[in-house]
PQR file of N, CA, C, O and H, with PARSE charges and radii, in Angstrom:
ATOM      1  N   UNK A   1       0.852  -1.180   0.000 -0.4000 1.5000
ATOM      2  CA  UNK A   1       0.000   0.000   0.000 -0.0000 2.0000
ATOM      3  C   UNK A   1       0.890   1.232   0.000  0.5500 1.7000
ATOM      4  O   UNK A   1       1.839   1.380   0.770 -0.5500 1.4000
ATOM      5  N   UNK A   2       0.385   2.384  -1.222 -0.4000 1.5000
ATOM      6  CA  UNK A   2       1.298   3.126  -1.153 -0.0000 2.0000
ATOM      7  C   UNK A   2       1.183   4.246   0.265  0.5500 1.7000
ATOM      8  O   UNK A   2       0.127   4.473   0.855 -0.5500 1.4000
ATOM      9  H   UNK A   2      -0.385   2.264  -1.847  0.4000 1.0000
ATOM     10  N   UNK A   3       2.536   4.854   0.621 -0.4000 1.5000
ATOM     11  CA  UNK A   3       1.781   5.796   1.266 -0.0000 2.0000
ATOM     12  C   UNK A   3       2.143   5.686   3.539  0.5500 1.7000
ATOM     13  O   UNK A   3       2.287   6.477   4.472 -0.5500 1.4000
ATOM     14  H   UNK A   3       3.394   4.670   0.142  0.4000 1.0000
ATOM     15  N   UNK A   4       2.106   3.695   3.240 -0.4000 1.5000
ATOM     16  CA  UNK A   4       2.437   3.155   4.475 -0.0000 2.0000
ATOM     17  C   UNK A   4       1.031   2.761   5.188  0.5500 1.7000
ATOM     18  O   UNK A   4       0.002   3.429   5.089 -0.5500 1.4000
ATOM     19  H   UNK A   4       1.989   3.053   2.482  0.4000 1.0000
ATOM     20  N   UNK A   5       1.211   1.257   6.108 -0.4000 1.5000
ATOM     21  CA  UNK A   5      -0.173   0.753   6.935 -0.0000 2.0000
ATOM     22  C   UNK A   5       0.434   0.639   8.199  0.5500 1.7000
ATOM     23  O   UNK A   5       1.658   0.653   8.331 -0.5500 1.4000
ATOM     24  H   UNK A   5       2.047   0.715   6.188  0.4000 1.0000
ATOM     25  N   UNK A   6      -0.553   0.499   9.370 -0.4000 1.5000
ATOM     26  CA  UNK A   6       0.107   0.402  10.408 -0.0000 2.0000
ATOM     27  C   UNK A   6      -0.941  -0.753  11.151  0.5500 1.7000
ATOM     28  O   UNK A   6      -2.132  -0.617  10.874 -0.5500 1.4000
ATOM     29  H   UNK A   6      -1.547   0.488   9.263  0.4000 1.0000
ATOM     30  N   UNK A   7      -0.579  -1.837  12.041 -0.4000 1.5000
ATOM     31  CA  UNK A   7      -1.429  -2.275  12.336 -0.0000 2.0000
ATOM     32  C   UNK A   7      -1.481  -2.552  13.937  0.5500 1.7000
ATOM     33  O   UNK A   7      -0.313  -2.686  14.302 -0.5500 1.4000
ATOM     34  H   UNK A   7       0.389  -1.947  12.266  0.4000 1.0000
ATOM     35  N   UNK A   8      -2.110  -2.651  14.716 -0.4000 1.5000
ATOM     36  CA  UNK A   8      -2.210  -2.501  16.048 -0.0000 2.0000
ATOM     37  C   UNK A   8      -2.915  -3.299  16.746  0.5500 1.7000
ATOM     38  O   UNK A   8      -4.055  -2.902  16.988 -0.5500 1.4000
ATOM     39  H   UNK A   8      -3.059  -2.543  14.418  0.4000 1.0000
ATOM     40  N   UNK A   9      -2.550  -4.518  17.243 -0.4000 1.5000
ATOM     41  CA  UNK A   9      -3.002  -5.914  17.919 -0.0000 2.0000
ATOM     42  C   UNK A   9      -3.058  -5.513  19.233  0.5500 1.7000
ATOM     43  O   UNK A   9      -2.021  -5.035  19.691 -0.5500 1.4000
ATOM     44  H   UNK A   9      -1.624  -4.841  17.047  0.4000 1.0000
ATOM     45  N   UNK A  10      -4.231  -5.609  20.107 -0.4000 1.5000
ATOM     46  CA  UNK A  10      -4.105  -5.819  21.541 -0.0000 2.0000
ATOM     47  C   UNK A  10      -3.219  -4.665  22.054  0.5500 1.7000
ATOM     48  O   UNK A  10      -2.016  -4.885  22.194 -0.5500 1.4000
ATOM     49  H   UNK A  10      -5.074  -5.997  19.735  0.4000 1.0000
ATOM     50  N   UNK A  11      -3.727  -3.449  22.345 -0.4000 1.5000
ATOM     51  CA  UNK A  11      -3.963  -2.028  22.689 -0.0000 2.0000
ATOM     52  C   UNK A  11      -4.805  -2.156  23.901  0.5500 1.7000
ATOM     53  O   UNK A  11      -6.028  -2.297  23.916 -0.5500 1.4000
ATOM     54  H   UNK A  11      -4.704  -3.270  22.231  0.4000 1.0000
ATOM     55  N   UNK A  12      -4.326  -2.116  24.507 -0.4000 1.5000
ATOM     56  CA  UNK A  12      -5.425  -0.972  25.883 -0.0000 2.0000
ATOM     57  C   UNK A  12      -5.075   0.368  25.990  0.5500 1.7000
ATOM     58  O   UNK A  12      -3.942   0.695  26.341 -0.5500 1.4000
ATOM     59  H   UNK A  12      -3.332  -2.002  24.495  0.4000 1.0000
ATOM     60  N   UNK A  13      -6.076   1.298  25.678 -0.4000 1.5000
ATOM     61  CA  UNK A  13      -5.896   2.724  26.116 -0.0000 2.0000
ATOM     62  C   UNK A  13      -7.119   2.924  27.617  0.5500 1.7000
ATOM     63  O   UNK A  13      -8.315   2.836  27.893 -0.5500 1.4000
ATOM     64  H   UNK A  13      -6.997   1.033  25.393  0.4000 1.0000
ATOM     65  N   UNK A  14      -5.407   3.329  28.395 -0.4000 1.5000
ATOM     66  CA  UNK A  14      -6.195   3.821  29.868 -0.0000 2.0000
ATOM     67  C   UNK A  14      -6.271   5.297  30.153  0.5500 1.7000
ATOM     68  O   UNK A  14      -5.501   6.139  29.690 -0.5500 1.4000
ATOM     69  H   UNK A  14      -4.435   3.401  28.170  0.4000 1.0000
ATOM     70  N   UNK A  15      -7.512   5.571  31.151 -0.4000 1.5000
ATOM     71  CA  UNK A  15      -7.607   6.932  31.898 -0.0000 2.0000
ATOM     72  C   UNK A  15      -7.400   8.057  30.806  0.5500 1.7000
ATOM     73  O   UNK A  15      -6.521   8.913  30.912 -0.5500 1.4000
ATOM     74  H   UNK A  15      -8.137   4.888  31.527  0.4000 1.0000
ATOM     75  N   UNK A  16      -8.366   7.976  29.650 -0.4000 1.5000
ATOM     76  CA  UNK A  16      -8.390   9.305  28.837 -0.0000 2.0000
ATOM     77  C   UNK A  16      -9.512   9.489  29.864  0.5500 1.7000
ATOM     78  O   UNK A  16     -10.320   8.565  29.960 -0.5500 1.4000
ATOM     79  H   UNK A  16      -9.080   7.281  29.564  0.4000 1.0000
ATOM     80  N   UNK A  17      -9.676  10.663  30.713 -0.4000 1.5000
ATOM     81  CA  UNK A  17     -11.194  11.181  30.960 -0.0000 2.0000
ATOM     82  C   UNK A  17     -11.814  11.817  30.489  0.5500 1.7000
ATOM     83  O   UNK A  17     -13.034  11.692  30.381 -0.5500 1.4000
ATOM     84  H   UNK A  17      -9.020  11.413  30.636  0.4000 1.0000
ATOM     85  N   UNK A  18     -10.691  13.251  29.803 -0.4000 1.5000
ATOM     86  CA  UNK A  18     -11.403  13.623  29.320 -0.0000 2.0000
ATOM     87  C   UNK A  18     -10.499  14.704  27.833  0.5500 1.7000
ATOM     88  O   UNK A  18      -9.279  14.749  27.986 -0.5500 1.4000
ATOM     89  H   UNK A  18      -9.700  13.352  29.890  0.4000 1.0000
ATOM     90  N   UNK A  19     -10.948  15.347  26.770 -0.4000 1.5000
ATOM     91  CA  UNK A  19     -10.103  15.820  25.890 -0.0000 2.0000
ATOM     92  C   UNK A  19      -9.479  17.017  25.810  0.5500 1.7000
ATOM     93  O   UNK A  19      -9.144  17.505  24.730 -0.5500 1.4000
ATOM     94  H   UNK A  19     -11.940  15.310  26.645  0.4000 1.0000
ATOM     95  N   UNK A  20      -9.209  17.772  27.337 -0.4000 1.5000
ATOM     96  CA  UNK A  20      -8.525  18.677  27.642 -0.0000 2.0000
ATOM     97  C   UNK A  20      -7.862  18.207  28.998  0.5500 1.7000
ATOM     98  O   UNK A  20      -8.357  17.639  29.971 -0.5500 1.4000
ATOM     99  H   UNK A  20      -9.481  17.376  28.214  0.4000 1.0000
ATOM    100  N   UNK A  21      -6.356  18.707  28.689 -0.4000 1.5000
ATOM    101  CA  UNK A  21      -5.541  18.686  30.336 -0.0000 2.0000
ATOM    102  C   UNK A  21      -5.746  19.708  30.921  0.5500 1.7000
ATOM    103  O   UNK A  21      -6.252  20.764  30.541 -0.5500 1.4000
ATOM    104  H   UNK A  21      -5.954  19.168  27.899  0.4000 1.0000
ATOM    105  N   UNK A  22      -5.159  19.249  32.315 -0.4000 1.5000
ATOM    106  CA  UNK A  22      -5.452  20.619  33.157 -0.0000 2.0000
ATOM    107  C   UNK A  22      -4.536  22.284  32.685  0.5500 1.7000
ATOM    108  O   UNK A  22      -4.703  23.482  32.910 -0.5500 1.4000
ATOM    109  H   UNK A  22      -4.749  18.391  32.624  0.4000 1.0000
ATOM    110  N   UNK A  23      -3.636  21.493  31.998 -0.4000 1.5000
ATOM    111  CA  UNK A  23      -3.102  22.928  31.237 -0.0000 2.0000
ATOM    112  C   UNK A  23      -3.596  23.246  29.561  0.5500 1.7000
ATOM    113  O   UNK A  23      -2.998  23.569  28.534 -0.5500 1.4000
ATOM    114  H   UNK A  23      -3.500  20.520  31.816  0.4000 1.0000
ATOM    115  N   UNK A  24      -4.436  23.077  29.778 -0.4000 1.5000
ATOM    116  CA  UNK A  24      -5.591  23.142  28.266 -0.0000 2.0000
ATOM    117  C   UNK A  24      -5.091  22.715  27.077  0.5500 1.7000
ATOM    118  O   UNK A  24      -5.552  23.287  26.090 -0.5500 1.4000
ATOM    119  H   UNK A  24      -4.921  22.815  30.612  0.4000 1.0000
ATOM    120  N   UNK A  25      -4.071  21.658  26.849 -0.4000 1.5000
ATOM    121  CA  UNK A  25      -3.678  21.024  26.257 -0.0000 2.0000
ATOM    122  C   UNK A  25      -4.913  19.553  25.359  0.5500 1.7000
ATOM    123  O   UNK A  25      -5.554  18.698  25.971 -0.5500 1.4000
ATOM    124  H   UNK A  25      -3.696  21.194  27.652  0.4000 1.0000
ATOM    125  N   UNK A  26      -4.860  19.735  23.977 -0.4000 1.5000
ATOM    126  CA  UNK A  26      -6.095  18.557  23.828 -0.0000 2.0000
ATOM    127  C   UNK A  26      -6.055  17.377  23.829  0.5500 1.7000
ATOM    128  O   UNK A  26      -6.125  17.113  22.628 -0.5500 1.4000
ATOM    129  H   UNK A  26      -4.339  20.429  23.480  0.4000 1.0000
ATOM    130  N   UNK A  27      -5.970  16.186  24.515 -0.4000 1.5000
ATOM    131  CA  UNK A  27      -5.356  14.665  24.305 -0.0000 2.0000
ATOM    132  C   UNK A  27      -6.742  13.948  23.971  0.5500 1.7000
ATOM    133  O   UNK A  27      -7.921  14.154  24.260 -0.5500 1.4000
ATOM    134  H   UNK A  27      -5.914  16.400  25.490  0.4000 1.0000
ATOM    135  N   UNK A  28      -6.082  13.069  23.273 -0.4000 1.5000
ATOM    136  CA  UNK A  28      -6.931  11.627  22.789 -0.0000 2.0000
ATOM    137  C   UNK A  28      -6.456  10.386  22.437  0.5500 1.7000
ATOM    138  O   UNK A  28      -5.678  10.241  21.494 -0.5500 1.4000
ATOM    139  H   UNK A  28      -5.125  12.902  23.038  0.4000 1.0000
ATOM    140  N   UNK A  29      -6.860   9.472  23.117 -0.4000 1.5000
ATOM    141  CA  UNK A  29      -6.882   7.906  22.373 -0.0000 2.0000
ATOM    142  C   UNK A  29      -5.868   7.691  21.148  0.5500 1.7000
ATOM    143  O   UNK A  29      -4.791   7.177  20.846 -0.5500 1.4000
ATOM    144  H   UNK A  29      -7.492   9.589  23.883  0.4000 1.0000
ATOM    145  N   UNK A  30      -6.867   8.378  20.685 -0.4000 1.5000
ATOM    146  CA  UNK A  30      -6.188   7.814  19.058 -0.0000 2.0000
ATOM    147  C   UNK A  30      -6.598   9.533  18.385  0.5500 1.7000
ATOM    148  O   UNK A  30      -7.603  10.236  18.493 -0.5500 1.4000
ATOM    149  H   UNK A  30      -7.742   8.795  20.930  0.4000 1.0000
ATOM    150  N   UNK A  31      -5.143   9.740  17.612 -0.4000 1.5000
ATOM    151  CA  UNK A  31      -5.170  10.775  17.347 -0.0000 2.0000
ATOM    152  C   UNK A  31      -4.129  10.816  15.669  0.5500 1.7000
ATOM    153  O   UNK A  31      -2.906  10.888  15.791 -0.5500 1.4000
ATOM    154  H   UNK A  31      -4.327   9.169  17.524  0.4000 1.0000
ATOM    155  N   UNK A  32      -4.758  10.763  14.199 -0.4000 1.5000
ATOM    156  CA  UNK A  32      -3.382  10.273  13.309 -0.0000 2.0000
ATOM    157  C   UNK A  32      -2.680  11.739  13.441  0.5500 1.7000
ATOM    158  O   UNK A  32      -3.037  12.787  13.980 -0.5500 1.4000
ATOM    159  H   UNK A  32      -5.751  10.704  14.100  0.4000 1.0000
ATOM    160  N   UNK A  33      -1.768  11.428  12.863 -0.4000 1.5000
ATOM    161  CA  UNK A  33      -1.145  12.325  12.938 -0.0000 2.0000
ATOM    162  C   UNK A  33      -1.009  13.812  12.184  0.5500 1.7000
ATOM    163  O   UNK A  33      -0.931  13.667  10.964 -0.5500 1.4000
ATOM    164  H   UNK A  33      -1.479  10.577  12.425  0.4000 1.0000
ATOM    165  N   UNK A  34      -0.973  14.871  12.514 -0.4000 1.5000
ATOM    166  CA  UNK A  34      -1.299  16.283  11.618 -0.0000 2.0000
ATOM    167  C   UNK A  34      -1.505  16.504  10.993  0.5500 1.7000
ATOM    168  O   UNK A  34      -1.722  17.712  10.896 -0.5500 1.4000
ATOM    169  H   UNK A  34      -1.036  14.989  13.505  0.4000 1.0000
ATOM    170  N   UNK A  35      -1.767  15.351   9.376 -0.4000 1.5000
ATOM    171  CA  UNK A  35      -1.902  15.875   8.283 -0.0000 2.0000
ATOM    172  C   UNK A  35      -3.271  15.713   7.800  0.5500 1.7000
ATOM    173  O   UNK A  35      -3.702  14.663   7.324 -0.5500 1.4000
ATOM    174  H   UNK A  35      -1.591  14.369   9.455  0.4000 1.0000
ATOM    175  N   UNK A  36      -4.187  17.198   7.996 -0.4000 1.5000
ATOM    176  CA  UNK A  36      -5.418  16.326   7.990 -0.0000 2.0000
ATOM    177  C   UNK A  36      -5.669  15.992   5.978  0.5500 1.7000
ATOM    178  O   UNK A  36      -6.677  15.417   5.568 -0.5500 1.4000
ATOM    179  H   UNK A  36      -3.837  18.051   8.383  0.4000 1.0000
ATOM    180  N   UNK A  37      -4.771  16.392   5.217 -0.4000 1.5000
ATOM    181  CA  UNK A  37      -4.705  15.824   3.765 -0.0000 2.0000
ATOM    182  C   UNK A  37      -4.303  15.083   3.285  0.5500 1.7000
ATOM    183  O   UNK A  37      -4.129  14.983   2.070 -0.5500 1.4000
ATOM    184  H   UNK A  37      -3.953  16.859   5.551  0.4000 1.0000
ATOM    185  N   UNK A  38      -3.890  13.932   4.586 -0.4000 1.5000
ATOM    186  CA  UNK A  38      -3.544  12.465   4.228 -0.0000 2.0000
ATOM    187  C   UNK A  38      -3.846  11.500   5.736  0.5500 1.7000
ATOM    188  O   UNK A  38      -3.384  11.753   6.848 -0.5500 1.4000
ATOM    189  H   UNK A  38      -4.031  14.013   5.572  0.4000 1.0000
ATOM    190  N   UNK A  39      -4.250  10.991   5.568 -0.4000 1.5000
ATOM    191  CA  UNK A  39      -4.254   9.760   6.824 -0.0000 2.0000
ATOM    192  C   UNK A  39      -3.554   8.289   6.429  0.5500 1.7000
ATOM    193  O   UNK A  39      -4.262   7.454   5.867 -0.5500 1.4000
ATOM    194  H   UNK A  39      -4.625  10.785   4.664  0.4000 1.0000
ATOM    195  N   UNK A  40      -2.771   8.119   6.597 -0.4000 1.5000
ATOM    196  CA  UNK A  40      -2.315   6.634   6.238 -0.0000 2.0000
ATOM    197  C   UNK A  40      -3.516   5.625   6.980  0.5500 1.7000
ATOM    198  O   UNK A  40      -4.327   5.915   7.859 -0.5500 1.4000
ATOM    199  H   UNK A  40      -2.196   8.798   7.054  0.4000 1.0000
ATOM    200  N   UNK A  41      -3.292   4.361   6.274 -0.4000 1.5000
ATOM    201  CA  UNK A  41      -4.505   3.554   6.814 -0.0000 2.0000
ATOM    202  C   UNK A  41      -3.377   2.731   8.300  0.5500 1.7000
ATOM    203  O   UNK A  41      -2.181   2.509   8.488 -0.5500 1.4000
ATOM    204  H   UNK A  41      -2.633   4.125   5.560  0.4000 1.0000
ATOM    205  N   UNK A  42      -4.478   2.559   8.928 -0.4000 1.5000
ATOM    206  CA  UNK A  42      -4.591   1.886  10.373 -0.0000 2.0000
ATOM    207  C   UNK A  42      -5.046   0.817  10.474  0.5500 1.7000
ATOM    208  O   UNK A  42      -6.091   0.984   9.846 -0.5500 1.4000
ATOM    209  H   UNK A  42      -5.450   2.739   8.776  0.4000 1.0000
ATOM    210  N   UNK A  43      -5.064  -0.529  10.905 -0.4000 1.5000
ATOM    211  CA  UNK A  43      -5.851  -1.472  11.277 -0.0000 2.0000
ATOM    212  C   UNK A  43      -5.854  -1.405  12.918  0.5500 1.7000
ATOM    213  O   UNK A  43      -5.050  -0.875  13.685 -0.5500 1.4000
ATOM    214  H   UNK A  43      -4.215  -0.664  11.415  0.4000 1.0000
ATOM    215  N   UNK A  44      -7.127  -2.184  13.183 -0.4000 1.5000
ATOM    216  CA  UNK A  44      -7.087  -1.969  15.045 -0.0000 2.0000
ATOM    217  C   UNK A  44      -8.132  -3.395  15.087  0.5500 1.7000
ATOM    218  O   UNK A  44      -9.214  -3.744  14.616 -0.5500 1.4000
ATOM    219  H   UNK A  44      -7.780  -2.615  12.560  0.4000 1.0000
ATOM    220  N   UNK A  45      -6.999  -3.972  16.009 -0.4000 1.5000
ATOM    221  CA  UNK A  45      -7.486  -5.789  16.638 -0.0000 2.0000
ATOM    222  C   UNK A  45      -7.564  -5.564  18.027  0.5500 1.7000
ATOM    223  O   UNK A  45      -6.880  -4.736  18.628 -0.5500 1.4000
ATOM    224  H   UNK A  45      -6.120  -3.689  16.392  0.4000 1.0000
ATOM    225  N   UNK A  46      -8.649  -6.525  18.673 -0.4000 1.5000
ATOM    226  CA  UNK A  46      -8.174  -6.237  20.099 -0.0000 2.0000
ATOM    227  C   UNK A  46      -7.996  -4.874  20.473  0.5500 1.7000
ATOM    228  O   UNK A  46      -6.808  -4.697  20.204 -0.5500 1.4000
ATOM    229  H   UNK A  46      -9.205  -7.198  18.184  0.4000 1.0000
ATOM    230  N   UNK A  47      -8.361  -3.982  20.849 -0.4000 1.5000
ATOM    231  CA  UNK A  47      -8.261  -2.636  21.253 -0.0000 2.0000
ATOM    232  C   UNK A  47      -9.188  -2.660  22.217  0.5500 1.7000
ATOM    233  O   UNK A  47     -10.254  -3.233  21.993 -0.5500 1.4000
ATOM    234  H   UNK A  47      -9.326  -4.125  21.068  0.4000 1.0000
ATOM    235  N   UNK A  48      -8.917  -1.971  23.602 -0.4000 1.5000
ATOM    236  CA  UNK A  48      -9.389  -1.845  24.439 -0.0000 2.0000
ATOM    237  C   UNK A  48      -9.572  -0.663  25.035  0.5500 1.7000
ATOM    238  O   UNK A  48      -8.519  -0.121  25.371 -0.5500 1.4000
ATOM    239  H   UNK A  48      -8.050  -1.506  23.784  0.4000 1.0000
ATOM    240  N   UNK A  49     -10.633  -0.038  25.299 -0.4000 1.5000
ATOM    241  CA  UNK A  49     -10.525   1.394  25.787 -0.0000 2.0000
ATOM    242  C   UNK A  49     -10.769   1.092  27.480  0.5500 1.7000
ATOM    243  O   UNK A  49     -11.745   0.355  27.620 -0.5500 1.4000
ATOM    244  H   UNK A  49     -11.489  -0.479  25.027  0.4000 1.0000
ATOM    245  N   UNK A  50     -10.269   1.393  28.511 -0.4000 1.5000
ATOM    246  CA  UNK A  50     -10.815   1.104  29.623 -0.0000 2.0000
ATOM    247  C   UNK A  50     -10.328   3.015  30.653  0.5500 1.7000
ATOM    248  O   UNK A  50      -9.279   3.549  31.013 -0.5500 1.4000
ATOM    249  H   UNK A  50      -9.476   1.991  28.397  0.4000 1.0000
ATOM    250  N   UNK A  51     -11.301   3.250  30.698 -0.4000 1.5000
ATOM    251  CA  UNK A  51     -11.685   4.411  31.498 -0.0000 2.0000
ATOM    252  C   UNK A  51     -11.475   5.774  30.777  0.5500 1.7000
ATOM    253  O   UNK A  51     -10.880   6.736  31.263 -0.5500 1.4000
ATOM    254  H   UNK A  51     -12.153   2.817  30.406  0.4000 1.0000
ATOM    255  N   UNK A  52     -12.171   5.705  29.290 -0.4000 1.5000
ATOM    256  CA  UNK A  52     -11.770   6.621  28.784 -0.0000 2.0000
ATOM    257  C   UNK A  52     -13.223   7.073  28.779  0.5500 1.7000
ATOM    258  O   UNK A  52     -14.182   6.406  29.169 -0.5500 1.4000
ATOM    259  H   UNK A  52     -12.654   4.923  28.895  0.4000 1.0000
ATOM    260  N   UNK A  53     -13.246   8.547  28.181 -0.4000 1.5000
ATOM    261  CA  UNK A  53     -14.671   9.212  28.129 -0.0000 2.0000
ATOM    262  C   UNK A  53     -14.804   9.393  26.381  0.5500 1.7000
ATOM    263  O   UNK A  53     -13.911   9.813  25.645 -0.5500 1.4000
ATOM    264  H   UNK A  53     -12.467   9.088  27.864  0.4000 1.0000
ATOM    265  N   UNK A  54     -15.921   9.033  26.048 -0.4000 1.5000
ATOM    266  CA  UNK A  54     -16.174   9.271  25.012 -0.0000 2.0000
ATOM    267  C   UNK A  54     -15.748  10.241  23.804  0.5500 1.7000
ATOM    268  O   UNK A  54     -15.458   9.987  22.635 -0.5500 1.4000
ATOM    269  H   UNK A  54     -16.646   8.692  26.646  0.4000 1.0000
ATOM    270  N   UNK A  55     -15.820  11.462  24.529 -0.4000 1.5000
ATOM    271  CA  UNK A  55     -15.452  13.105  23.384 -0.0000 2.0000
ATOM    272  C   UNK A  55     -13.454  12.981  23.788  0.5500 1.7000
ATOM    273  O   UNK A  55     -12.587  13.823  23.558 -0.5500 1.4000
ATOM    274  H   UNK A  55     -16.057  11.668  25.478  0.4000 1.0000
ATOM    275  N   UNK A  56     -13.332  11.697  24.392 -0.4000 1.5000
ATOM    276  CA  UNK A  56     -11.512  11.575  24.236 -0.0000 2.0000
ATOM    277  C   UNK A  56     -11.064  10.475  23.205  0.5500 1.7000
ATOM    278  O   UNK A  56     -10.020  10.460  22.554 -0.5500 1.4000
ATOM    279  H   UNK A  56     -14.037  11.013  24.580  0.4000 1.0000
ATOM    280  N   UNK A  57     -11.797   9.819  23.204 -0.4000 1.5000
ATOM    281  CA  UNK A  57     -11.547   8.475  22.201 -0.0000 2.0000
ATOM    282  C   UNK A  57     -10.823   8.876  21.071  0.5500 1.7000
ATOM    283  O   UNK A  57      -9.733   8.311  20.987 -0.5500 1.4000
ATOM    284  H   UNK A  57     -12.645   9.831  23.734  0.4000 1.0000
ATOM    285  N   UNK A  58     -11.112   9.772  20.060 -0.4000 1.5000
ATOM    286  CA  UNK A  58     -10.735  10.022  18.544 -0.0000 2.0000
ATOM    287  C   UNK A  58     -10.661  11.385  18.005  0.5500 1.7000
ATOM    288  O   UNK A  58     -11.622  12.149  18.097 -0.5500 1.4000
ATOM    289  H   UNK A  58     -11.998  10.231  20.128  0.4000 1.0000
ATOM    290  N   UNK A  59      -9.502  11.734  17.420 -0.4000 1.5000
ATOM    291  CA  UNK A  59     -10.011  13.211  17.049 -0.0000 2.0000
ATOM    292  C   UNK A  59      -9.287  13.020  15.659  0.5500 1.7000
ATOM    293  O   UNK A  59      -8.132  12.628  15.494 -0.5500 1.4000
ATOM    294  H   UNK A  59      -8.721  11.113  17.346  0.4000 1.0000
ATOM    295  N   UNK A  60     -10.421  13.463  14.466 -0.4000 1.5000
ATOM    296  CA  UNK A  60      -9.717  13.742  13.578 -0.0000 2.0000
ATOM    297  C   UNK A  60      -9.696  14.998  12.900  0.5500 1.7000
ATOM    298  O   UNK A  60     -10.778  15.584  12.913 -0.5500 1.4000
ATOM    299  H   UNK A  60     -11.359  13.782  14.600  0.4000 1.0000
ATOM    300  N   UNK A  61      -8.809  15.536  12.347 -0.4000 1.5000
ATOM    301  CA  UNK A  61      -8.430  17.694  12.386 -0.0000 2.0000
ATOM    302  C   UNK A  61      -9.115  17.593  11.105  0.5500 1.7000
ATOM    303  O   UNK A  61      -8.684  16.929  10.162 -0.5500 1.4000
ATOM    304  H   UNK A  61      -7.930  15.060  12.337  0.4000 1.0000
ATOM    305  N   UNK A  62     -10.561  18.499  11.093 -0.4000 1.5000
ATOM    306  CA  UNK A  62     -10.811  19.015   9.762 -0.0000 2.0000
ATOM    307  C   UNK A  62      -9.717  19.463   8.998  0.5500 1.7000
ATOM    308  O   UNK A  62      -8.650  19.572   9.602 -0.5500 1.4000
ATOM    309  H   UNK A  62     -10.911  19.038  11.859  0.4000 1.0000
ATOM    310  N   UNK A  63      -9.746  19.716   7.931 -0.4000 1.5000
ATOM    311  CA  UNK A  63      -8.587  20.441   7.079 -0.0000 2.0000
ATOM    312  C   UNK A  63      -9.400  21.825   7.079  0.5500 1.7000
ATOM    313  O   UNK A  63     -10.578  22.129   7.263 -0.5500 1.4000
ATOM    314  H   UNK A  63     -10.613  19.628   7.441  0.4000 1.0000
ATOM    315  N   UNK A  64      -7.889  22.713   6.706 -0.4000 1.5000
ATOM    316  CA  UNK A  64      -8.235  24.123   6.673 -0.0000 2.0000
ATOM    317  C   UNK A  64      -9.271  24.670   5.577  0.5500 1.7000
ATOM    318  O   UNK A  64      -9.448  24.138   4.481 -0.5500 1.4000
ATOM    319  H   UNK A  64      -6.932  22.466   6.557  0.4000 1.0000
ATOM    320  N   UNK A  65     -10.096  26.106   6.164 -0.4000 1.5000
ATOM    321  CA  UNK A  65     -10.969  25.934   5.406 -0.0000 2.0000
ATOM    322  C   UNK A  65     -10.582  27.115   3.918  0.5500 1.7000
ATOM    323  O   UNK A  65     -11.330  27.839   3.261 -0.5500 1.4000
ATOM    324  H   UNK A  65      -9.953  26.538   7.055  0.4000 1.0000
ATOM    325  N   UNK A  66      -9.586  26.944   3.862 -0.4000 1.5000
ATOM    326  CA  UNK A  66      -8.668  27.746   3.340 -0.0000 2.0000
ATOM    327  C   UNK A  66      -8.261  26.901   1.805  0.5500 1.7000
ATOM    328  O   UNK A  66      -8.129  27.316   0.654 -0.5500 1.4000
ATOM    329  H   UNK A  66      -8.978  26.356   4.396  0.4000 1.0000
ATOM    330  N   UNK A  67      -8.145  25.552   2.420 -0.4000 1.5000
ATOM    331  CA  UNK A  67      -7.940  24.335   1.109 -0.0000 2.0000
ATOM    332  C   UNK A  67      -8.785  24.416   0.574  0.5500 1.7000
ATOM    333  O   UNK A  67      -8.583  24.184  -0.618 -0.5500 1.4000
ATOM    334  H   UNK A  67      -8.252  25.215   3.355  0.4000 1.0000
ATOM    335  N   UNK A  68     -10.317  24.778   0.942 -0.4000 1.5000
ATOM    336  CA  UNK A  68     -11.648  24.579  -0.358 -0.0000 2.0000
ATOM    337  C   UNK A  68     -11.017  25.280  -1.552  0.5500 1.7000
ATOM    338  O   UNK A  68     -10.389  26.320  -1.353 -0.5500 1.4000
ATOM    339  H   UNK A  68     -10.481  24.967   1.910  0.4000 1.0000
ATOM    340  N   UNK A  69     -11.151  24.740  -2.884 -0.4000 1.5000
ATOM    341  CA  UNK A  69     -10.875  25.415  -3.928 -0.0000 2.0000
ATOM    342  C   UNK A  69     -12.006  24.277  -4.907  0.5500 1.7000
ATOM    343  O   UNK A  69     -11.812  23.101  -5.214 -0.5500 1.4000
ATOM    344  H   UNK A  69     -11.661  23.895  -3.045  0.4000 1.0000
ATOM    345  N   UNK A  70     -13.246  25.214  -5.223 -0.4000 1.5000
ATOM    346  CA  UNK A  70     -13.953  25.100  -5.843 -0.0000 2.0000
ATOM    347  C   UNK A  70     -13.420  24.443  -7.741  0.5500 1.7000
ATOM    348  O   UNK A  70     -13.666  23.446  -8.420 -0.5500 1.4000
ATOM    349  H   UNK A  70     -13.403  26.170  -4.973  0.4000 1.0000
ATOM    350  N   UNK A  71     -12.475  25.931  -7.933 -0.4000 1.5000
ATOM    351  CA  UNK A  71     -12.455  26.014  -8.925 -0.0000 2.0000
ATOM    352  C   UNK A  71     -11.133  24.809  -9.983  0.5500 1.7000
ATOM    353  O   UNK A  71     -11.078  24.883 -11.211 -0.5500 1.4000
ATOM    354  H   UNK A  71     -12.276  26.741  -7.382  0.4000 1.0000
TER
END
């Protein structure tokens, strides 16, 4: 696959509570990495979330709204 895959067997993600730190920093679970104009593909086996809160689980970065180009 061009581009790169990554695959991820038997993961536990612990104690996300919630998607800001106490120094207003944003964390999550699973987060790809910065480019929101490419995501390489991921597989996920076995993954376990245990004490995470929901709005921490996943974040993926709209792209800028600056990239729309209609034309």
């Amino acid at each position: 696959m061009k581009g790169g895959e990554t695959e991820y067997k038997n993961v536990r993600l612990v104690n996300f509570m919630n998607k800001e730190k106490d120094c207003e920093a944003k964390q999550f679970a699973i987060r790809p990495f910065l480019a929101p104009d490419y995501t390489p593909y991921a597989s996920f086996s076995g993954l376990t979330f245990d004490n995470v809160a929901h709005e921490a689980m996943l974040y993926i970065e709209d792209p800028p709204a600056t990239w729309a180009n209609p034309a």
